[in-house]
LUMMAR-868178 format. One record per atom (N, C-alpha, C, CB): residue in three letters; z, x, y. Coordinates in steps of 0.1 Angstrom, whole numbers, plus 5000, padded with zeros to 4 digits. Atoms other than C-alpha are relative to their C-alpha. Glycine has a CB too. Layout:
<nodes>
alaZXY/...
</nodes>
This chain:
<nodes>
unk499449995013/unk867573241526/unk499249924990/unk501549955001/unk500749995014/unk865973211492/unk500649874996/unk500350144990/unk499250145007/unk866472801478/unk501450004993/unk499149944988/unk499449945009/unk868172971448/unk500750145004/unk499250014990/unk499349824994/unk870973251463/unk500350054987/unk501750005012/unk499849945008/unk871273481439/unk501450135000/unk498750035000/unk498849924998/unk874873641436/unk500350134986/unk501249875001/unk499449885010/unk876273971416/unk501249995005/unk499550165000/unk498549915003/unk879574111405/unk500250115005/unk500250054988/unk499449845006/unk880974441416/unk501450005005/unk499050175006/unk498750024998/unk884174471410/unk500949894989/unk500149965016/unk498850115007/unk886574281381/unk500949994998/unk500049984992/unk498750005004/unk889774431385/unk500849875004/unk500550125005/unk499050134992/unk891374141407/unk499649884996/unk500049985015/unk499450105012/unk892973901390/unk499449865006/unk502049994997/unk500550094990/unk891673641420/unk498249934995/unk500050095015/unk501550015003/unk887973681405/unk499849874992/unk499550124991/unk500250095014/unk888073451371/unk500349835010/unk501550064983/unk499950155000/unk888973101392/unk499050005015/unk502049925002/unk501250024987/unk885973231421/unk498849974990/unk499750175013/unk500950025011/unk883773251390/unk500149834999/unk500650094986/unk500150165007/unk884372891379/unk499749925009/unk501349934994/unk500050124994/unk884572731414/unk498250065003/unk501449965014/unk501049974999/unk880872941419/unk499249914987/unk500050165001/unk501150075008/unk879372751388/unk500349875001/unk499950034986/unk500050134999/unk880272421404/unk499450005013/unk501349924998/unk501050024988/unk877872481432/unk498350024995/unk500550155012/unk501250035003/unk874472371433/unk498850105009/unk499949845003/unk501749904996/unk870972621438/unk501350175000/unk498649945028/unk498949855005/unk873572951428/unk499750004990/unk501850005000/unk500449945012/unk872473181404/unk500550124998/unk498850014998/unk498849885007/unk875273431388/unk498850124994/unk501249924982/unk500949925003/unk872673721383/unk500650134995/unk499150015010/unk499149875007/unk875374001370/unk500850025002/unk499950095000/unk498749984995/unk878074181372/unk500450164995/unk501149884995/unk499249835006/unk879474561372/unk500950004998/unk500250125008/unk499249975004/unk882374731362/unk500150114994/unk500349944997/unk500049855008/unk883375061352/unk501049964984/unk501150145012/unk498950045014/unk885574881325/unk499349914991/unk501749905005/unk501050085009/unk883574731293/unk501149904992/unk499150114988/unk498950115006/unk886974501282/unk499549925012/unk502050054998/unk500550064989/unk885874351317/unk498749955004/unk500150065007/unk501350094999/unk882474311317/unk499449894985/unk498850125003/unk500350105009/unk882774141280/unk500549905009/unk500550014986/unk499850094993/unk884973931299/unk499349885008/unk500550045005/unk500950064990/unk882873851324/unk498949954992/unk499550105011/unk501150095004/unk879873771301/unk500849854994/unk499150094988/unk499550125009/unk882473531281/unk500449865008/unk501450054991/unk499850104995/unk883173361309/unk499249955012/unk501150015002/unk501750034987/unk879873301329/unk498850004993/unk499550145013/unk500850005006/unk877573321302/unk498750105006/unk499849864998/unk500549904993/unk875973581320/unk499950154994/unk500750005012/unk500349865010/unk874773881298/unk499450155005/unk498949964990/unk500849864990/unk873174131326/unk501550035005/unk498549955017/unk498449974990/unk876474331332/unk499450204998/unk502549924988/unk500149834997/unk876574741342/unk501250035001/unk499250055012/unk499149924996/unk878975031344/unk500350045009/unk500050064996/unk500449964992/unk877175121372/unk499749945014/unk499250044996/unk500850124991/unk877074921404/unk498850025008/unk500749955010/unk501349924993/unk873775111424/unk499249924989/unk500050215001/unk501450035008/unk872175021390/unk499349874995/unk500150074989/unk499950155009/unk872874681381/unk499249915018/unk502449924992/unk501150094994/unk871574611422/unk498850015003/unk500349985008/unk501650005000/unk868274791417/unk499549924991/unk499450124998/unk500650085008/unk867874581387/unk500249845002/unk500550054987/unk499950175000/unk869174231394/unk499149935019/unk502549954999/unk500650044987/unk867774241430/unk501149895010/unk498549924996/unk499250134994/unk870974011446/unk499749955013/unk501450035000/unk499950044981/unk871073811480/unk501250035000/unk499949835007/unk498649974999/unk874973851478/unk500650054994/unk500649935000/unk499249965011/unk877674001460/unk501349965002/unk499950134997/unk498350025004/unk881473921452/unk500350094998/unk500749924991/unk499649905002/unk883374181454/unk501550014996/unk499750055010/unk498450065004/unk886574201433/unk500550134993/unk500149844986/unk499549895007/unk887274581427/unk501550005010/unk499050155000/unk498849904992/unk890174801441/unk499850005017/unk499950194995/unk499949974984/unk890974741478/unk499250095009/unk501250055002/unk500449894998/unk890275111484/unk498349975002/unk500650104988/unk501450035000/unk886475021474/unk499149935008/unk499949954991/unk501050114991/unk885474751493/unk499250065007/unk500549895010/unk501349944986/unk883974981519/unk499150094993/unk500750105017/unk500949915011/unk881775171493/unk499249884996/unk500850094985/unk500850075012/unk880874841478/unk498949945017/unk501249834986/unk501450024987/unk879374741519/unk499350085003/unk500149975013/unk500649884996/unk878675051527/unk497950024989/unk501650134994/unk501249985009/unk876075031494/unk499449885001/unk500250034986/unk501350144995/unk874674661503/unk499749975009/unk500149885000/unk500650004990/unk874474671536/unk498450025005/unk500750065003/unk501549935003/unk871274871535/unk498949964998/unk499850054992/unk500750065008/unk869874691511/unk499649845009/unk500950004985/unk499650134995/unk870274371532/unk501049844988/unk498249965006/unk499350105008/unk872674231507/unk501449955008/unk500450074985/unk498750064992/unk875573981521/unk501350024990/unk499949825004/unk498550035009/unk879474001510/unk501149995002/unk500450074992/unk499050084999/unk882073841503/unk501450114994/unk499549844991/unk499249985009/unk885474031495/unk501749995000/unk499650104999/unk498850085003/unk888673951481/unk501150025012/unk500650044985/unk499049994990/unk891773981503/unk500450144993/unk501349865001/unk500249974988/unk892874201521/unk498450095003/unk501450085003/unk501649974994/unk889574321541/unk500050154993/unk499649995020/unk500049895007/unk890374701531/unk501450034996/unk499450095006/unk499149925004/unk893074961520/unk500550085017/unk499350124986/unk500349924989/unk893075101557/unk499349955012/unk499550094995/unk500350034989/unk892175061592/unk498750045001/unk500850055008/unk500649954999/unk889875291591/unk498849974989/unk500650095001/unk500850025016/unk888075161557/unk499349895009/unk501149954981/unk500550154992/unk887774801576/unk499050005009/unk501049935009/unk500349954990/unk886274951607/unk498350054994/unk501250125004/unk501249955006/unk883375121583/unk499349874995/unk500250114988/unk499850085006/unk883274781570/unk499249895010/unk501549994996/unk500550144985/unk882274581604/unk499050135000/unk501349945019/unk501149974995/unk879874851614/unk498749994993/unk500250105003/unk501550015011/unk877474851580/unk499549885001/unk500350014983/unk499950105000/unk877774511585/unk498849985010/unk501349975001/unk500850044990/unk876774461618/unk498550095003/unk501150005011/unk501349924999/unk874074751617/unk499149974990/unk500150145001/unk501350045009/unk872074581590/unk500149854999/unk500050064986/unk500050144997/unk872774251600/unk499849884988/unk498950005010/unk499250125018/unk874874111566/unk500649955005/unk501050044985/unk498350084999/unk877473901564/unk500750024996/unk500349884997/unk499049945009/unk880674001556/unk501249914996/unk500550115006/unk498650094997/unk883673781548/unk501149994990/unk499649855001/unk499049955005/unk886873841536/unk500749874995/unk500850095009/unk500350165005/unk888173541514/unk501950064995/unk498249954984/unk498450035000/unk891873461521/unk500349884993/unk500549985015/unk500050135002/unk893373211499/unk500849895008/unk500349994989/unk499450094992/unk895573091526/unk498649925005/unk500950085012/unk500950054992/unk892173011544/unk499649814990/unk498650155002/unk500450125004/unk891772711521/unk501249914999/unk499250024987/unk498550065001/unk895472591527/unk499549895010/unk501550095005/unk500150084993/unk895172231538/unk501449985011/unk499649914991/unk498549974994/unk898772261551/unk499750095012/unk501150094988/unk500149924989/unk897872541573/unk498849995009/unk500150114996/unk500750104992/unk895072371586/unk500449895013/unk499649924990/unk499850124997/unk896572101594/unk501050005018/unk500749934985/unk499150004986/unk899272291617/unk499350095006/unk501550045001/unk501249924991/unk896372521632/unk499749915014/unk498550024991/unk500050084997/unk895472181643/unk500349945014/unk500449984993/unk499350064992/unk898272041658/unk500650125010/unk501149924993/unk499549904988/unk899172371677/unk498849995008/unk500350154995/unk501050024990/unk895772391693/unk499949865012/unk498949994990/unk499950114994/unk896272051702/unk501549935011/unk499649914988/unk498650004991/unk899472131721/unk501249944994/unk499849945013/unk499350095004/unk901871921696/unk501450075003/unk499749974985/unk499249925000/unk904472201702/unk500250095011/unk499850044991/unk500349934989/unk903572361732/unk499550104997/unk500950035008/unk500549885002/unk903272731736/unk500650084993/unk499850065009/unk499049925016/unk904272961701/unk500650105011/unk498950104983/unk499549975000/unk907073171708/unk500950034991/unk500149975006/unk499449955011/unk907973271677/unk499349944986/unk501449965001/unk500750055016/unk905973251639/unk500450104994/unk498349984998/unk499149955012/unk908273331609/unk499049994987/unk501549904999/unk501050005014/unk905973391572/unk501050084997/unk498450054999/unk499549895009/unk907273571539/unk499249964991/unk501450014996/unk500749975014/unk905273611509/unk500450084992/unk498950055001/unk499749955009/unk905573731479/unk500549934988/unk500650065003/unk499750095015/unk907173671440/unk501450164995/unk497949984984/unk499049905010/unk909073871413/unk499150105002/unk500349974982/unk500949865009/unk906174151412/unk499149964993/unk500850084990/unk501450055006/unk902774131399/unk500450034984/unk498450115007/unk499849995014/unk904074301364/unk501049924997/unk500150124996/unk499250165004/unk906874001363/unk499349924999/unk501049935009/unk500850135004/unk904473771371/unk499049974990/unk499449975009/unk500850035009/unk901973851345/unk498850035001/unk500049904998/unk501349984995/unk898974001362/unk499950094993/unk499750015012/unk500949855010/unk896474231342/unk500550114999/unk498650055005/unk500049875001/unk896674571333/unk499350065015/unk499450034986/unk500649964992/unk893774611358/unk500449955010/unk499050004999/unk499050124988/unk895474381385/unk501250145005/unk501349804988/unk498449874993/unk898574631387/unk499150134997/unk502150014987/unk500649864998/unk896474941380/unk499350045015/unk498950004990/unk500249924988/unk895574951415/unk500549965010/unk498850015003/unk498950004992/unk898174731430/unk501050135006/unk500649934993/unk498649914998/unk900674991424/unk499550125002/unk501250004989/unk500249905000/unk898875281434/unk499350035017/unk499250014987/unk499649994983/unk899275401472/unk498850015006/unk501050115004/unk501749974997/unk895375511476/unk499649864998/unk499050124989/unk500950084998/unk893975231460/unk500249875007/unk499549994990/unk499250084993/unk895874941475/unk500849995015/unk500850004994/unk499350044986/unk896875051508/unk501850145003/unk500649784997/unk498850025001/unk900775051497/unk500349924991/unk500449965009/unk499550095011/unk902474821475/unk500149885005/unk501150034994/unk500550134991/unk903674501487/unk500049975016/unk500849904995/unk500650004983/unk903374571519/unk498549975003/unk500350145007/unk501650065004/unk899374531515/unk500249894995/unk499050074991/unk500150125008/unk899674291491/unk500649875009/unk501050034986/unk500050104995/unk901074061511/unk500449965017/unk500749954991/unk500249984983/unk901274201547/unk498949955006/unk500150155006/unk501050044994/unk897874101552/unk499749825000/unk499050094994/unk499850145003/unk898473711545/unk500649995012/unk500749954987/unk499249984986/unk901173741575/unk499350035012/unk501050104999/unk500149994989/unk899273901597/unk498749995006/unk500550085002/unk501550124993/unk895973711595/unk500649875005/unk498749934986/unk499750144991/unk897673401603/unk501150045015/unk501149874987/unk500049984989/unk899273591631/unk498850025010/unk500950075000/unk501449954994/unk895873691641/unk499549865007/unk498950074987/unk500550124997/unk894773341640/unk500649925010/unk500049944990/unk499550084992/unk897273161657/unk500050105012/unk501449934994/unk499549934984/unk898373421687/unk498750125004/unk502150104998/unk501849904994/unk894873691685/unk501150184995/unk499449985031/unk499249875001/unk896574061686/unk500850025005/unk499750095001/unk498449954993/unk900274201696/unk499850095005/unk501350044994/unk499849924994/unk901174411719/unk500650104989/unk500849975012/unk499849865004/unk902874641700/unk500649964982/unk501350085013/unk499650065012/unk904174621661/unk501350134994/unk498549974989/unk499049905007/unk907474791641/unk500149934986/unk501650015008/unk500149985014/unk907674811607/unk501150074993/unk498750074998/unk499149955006/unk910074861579/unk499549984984/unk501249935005/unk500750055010/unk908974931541/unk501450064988/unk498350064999/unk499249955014/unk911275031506/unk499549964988/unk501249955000/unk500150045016/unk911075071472/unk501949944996/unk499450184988/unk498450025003/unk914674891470/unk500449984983/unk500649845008/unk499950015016/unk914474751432/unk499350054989/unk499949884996/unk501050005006/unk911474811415/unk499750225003/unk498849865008/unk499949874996/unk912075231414/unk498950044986/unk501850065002/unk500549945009/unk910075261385/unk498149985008/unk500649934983/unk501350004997/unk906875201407/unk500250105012/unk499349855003/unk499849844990/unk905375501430/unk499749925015/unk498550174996/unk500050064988/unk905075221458/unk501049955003/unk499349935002/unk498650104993/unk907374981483/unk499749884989/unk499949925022/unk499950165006/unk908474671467/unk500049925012/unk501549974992/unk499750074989/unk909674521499/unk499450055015/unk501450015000/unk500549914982/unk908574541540/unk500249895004/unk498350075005/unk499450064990/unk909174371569/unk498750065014/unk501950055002/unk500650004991/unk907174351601/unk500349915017/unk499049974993/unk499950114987/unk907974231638/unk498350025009/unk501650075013/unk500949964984/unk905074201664/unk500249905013/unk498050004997/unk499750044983/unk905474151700/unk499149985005/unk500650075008/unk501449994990/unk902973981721/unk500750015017/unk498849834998/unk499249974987/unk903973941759/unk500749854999/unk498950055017/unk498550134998/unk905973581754/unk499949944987/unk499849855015/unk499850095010/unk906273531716/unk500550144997/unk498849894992/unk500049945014/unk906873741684/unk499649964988/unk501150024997/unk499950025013/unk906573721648/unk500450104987/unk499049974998/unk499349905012/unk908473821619/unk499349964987/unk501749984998/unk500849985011/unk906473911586/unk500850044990/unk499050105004/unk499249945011/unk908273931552/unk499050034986/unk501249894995/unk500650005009/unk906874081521/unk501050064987/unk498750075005/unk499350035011/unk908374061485/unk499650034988/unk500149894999/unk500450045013/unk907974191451/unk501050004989/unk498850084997/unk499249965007/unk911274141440/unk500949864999/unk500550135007/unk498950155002/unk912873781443/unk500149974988/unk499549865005/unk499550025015/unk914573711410/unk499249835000/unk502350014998/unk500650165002/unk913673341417/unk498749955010/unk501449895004/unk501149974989/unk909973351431/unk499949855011/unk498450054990/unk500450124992/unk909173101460/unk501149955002/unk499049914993/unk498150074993/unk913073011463/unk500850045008/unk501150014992/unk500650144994/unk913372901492/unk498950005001/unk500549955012/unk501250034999/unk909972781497/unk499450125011/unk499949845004/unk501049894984/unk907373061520/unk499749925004/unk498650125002/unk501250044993/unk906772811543/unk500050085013/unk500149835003/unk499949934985/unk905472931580/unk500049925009/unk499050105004/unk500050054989/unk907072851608/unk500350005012/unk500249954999/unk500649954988/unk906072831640/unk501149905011/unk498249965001/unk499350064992/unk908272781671/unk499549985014/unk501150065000/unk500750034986/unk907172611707/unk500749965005/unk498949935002/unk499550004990/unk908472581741/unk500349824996/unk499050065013/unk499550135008/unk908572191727/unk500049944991/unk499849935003/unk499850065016/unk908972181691/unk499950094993/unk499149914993/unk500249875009/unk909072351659/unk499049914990/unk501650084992/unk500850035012/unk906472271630/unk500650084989/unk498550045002/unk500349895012/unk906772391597/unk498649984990/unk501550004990/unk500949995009/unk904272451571/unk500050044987/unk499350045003/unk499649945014/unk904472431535/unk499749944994/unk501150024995/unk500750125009/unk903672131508/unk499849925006/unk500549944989/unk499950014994/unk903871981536/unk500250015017/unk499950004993/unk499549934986/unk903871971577/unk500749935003/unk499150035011/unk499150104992/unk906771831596/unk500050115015/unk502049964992/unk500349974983/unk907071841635/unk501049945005/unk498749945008/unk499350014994/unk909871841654/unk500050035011/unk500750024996/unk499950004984/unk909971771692/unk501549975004/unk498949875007/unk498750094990/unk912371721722/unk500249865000/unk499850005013/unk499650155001/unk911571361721/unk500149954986/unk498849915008/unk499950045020/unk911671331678/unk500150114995/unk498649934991/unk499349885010/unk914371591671/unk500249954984/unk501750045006/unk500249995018/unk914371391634/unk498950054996/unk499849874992/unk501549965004/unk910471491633/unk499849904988/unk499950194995/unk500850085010/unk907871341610/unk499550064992/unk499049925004/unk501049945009/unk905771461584/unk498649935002/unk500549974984/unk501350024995/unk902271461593/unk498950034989/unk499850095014/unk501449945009/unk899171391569/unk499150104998/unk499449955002/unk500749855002/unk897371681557/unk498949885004/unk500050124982/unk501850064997/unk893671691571/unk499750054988/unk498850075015/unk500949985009/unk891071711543/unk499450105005/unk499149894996/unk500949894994/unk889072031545/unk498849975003/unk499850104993/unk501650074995/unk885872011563/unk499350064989/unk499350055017/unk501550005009/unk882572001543/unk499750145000/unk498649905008/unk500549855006/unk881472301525/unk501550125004/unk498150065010/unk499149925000/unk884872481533/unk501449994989/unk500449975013/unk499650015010/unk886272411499/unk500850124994/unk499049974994/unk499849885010/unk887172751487/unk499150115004/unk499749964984/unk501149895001/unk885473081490/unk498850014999/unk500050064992/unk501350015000/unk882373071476/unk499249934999/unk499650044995/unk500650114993/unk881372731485/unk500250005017/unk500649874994/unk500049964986/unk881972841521/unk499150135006/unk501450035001/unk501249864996/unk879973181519/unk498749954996/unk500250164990/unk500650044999/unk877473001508/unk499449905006/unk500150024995/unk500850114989/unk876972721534/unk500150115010/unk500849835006/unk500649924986/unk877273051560/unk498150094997/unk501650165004/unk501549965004/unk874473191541/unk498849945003/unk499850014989/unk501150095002/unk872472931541/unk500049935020/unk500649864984/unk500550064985/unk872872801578/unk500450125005/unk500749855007/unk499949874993/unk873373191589/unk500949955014/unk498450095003/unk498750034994/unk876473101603/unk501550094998/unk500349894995/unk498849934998/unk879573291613/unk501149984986/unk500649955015/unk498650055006/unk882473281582/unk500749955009/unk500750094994/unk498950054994/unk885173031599/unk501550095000/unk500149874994/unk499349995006/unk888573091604/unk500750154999/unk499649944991/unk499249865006/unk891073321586/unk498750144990/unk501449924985/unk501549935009/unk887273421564/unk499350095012/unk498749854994/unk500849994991/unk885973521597/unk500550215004/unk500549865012/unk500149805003/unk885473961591/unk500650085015/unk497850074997/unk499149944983/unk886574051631/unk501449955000/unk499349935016/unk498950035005/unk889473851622/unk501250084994/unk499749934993/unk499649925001/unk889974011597/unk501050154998/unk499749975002/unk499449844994/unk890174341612/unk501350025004/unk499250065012/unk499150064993/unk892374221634/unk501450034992/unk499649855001/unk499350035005/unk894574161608/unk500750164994/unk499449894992/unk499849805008/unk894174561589/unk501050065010/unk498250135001/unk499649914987/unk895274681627/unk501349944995/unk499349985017/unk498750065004/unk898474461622/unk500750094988/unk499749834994/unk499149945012/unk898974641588/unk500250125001/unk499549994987/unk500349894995/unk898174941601/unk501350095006/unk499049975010/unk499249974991/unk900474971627/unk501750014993/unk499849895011/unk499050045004/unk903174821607/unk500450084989/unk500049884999/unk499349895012/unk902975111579/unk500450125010/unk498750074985/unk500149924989/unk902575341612/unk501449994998/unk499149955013/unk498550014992/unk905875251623/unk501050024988/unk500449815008/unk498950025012/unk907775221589/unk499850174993/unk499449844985/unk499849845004/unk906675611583/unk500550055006/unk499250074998/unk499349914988/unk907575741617/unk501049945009/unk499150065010/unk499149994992/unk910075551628/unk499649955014/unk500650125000/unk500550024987/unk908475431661/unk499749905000/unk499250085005/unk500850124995/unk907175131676/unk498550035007/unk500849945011/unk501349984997/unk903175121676/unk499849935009/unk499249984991/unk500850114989/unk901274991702/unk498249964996/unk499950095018/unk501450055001/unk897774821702/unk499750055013/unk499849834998/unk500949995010/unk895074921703/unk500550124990/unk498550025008/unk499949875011/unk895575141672/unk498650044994/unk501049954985/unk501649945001/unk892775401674/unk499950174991/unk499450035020/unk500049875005/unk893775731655/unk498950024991/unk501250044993/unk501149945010/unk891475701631/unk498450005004/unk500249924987/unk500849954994/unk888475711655/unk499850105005/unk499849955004/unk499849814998/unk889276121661/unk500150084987/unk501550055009/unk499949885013/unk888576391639/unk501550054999/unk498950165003/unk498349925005/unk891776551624/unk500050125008/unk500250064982/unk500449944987/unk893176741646/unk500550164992/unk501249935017/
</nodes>
């Protein structure tokens, strides 16, 4: 790798981009070399806030001209596997926003470009920078709790257009192609990377989705997810409708043969022998695992695996989870793993 990595843009709709931008110009030998967009209210943006004046409509054209080592990728869900699919090739590496794709099948195209031109791919969770969830990664590994038998998560708010997110933010949230689903993407895949992480893949998954409040959008507001491994579960909530967002607190928590943890501003740990439980010091994040794109860039640089929840087989991992769990919430059935339909032609 080149002293000076040289990074592009493609992609500005997600609203996630503008605070990866800022923490990327507090990293040292990084050079912001452009940025696409089919939207010119977006790529002024982008120059106003990166001082960065090489921007395109076109992304093919802006990477024959800027020549990148990497790119950020911050379009429409749907896209991501167009935007590896087109760097791969090239031998460009990337980094893209959460969730890995729109689809099982998108993800899947996603690892192979990948691995057949031997990029790096890494999918940039902001849980993955949660010191909190670190911390009880940790202490589960380290047996503080025994063996999980149950991990409870919910995510979510009022709704991306309550909360205040872009025009372009909800323009492809709420639109069933480019997103997936509604909040069932949006925040099913936060749930079921950290089920990925902690327990690996379920046996089998059921699923439940609605538009209950929010009828003026053509997606779900709400979903629900169980998965079953062979001696745990986990229940998955997703939200875009809480009048009072984050009330009670999403923390996740995890239950063991001898204790429960929770995780949230905070970790506490409750055992058989200290049913009051304690509150246990957050760990500091390890070195160069700061955030996103001070993390893709120490894998770049020491051609190292993304860690973690960042870690693109992961992932996948995680898509199959969502997969299954829209699977089930359309037909009524309980999916099983492996979920492979979309490796057969239509029948």
């Amino acid at each position: 790798m080149a002293d000076v990595i040289r990074i592009a843009v493609l992609g500005m709709a997600h609203d996630h981009l503008w605070t990866n931008l800022k923490q990327v110009n507090e990293l040292k030998d990084v050079e912001l070399v452009g940025g696409a967009d089919v939207d010119e209210r977006l790529r002024e943006k982008f120059t106003a806030a990166t001082s960065c004046e090489k921007t395109s409509a076109d992304y093919e054209a802006l990477l024959d001209e800027v020549e990148p080592d990497a790119v950020f990728c911050f379009c429409a869900t749907a896209d991501h596997v167009d935007v590896v699919e087109m760097c791969a090739p090239r031998g460009i590496h990337v980094m893209v926003e959460k969730p890995m794709a729109a689809t099982l099948e998108q993800a899947d195209r996603m690892l192979v470009a990948s691995k057949k031109h031997g990029t790096m791919l890494m999918v940039n969770w902001p849980t993955a920078w949660s010191r909190s969830l670190r911390t009880a990664k940790r202490l589960v590994d380290e047996g503080a709790i025994g063996d999980i038998w149950q991990l409870t998560w919910r995510g979510g708010h009022c709704g991306p257009d309550e909360l205040g997110c872009s025009e372009h933010f909800c323009g492809f949230l709420f639109d069933p192609d480019l997103n997936g689903a509604g909040a069932f993407n949006d925040y099913g895949g936060y749930g079921s990377s950290i089920c990925a992480w902690f327990l690996g893949s379920p046996s089998s998954v059921v699923g439940v989705a609605g538009r209950l409040l929010k009828r003026h959008l053509p997606v779900d507001d709400n979903g629900m997810m169980i998965l079953r491994y062979p001696h745990a579960m986990c229940r998955l909530e997703m939200t875009w409708t809480e009048a009072v967002a984050h009330k009670p607190p999403h923390d996740v928590v995890i239950y063991g043969t001898e204790g429960t943890l929770i995780s949230g501003q905070e970790v506490a740990v409750y055992t058989r022998s200290d049913k009051d439980g304690k509150t246990v010091p957050l760990d500091e994040l390890p070195s160069e695992q700061g955030n996103g794109p001070e993390h893709f860039v120490a894998c770049l640089r020491s051609e190292a695996e993304p860690e973690g929840l960042t870690n693109a087989d992961l992932s996948r991992d995680a898509q199959e989870i969502m997969e299954a769990g829209l699977l089930s919430a359309v037909n009524g059935l309980t999916v099983s793993f492996p979920v492979e339909h979309h490796l057969f032609r239509d029948a």
